[in-house]
C-alpha positions as CSV (number, residue, x, y, z in Angstrom):
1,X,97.1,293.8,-23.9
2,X,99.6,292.7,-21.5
3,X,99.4,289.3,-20.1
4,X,101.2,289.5,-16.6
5,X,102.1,286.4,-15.0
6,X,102.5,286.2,-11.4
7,X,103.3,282.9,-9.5
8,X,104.9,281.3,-6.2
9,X,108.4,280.0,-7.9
10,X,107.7,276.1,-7.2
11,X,110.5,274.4,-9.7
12,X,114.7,275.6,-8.8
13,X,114.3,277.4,-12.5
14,X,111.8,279.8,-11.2
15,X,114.0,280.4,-8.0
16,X,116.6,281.1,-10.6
17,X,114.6,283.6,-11.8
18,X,113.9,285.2,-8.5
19,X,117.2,284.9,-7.8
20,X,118.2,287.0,-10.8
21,X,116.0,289.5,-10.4
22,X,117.1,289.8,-6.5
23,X,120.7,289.6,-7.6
24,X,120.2,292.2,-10.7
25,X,118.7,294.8,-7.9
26,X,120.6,294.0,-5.0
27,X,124.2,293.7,-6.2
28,X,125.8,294.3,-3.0
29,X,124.1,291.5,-1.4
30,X,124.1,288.6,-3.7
31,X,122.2,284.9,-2.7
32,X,123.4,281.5,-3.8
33,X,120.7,279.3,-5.0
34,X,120.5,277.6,-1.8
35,X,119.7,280.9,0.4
36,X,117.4,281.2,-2.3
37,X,115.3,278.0,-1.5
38,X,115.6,278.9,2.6
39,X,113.8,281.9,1.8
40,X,111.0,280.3,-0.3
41,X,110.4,278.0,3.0
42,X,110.5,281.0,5.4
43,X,109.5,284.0,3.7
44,X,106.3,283.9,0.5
45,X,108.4,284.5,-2.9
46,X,106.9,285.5,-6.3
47,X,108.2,286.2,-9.6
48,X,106.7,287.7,-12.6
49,X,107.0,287.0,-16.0
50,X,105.1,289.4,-18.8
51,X,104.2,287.2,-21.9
52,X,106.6,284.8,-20.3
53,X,110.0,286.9,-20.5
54,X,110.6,287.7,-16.0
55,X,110.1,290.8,-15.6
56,X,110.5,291.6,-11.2
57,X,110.0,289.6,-8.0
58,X,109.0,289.7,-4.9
59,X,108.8,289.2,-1.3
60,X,106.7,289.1,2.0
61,X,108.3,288.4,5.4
62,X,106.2,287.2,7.7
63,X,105.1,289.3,10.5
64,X,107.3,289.9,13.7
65,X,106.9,291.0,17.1
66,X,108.5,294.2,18.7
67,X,110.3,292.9,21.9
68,X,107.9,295.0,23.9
69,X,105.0,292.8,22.6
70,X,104.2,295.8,20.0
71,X,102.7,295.8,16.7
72,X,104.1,292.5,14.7
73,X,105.4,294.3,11.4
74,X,105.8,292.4,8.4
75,X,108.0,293.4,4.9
76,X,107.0,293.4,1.4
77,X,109.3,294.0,-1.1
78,X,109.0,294.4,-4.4
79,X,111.3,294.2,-7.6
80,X,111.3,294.7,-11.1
81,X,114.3,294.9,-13.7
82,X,114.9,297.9,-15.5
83,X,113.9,297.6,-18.8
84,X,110.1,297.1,-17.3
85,X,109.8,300.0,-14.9
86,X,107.4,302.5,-15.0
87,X,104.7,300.3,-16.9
88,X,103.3,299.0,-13.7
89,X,104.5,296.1,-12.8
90,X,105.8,297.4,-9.7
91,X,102.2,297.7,-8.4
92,X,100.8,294.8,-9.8
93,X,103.8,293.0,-7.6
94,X,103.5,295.0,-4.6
95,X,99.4,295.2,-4.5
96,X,99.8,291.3,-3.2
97,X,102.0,291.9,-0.6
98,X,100.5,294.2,2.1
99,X,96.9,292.2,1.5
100,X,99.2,288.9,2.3
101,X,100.7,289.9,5.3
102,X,97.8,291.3,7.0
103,X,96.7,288.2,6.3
104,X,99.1,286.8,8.4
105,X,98.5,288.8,11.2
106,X,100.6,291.7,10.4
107,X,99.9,295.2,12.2
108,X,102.7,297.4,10.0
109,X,104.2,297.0,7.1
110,X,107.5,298.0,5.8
111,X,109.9,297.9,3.1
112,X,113.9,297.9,2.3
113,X,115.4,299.5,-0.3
114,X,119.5,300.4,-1.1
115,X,120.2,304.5,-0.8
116,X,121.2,303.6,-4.2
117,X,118.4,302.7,-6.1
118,X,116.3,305.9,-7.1
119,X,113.7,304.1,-8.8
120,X,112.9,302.1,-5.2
121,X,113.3,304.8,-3.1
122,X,110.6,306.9,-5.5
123,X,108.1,303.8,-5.8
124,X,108.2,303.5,-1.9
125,X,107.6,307.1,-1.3
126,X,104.6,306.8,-4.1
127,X,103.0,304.0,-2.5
128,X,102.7,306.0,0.5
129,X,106.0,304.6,2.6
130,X,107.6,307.5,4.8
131,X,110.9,306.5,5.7
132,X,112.1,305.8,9.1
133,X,116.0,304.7,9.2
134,X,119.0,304.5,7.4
135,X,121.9,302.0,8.3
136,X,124.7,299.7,7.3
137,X,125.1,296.1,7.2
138,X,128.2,295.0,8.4
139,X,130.7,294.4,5.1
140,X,128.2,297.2,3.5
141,X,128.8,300.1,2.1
142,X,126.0,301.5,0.6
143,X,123.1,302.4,3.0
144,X,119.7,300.7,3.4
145,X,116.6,302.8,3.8
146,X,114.1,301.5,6.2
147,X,110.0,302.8,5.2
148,X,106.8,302.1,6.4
149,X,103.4,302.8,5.5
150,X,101.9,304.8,8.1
């Protein structure tokens, strides 16, 4: 029986472990420990741990507004190393995320993933995400992938 732990990092040892997992994932944007702890004040982190070894992350972004006073769209993310993919840990992550930021008044909800990463593009595209744009950060060069759900 698996025992998956999933909690609001609240000690800098469990933003470490977010931080892994987001640096592990997302190697061509790396985040010092402080950018770590800004996030966890704007943004509602997770990590989870199975049987107490970390297995993902992840992430909701509060909702924004379109500049034409459009539907506010909020992003969930969600992460899980390697070695613990395609056991479902992915959607135990992400179930929490849409559910909280509708919560929050979210209308849409999208995701982020790197061109690179085959396993996120596939899990978005399973969870029902169609993809809407491809572009570079500046310093970049690998592509991100812009989805939503419809």
């Amino acid at each position: 029986m698996r025992n998956l732990r999933i909690e609001q990092p609240d000690s800098d040892a469990a933003l470490k472990d977010w931080q892994h997992v987001h640096n592990v994932i997302i190697p061509t944007a790396p985040l010092p420990l402080d950018e770590v702890r800004e996030r966890a004040r704007r943004n509602h982190l997770e990590v989870a741990y199975l049987d107490g070894v970390l297995v993902g992350c992840s992430t909701v972004r509060p909702p924004t507004s379109a500049a034409d006073s459009g539907p506010t769209t909020a992003t969930v993310i969600a992460r899980v190393l390697a070695p613990h993919r395609r056991q479902g840990f992915g959607a135990e992550l992400y179930a929490r995320g849409p559910e909280r930021a509708r919560a929050s008044g979210a209308d849409m909800i999208e995701t982020v993933v790197l061109s690179s990463s085959a396993d996120g593009l596939r899990f978005a595209l399973a969870h029902g995400f169609v993809e809407v744009e491809r572009y570079l950060l500046p310093d970049d060069s690998i592509p991100w992938v812009e989805l939503r759900l419809p």
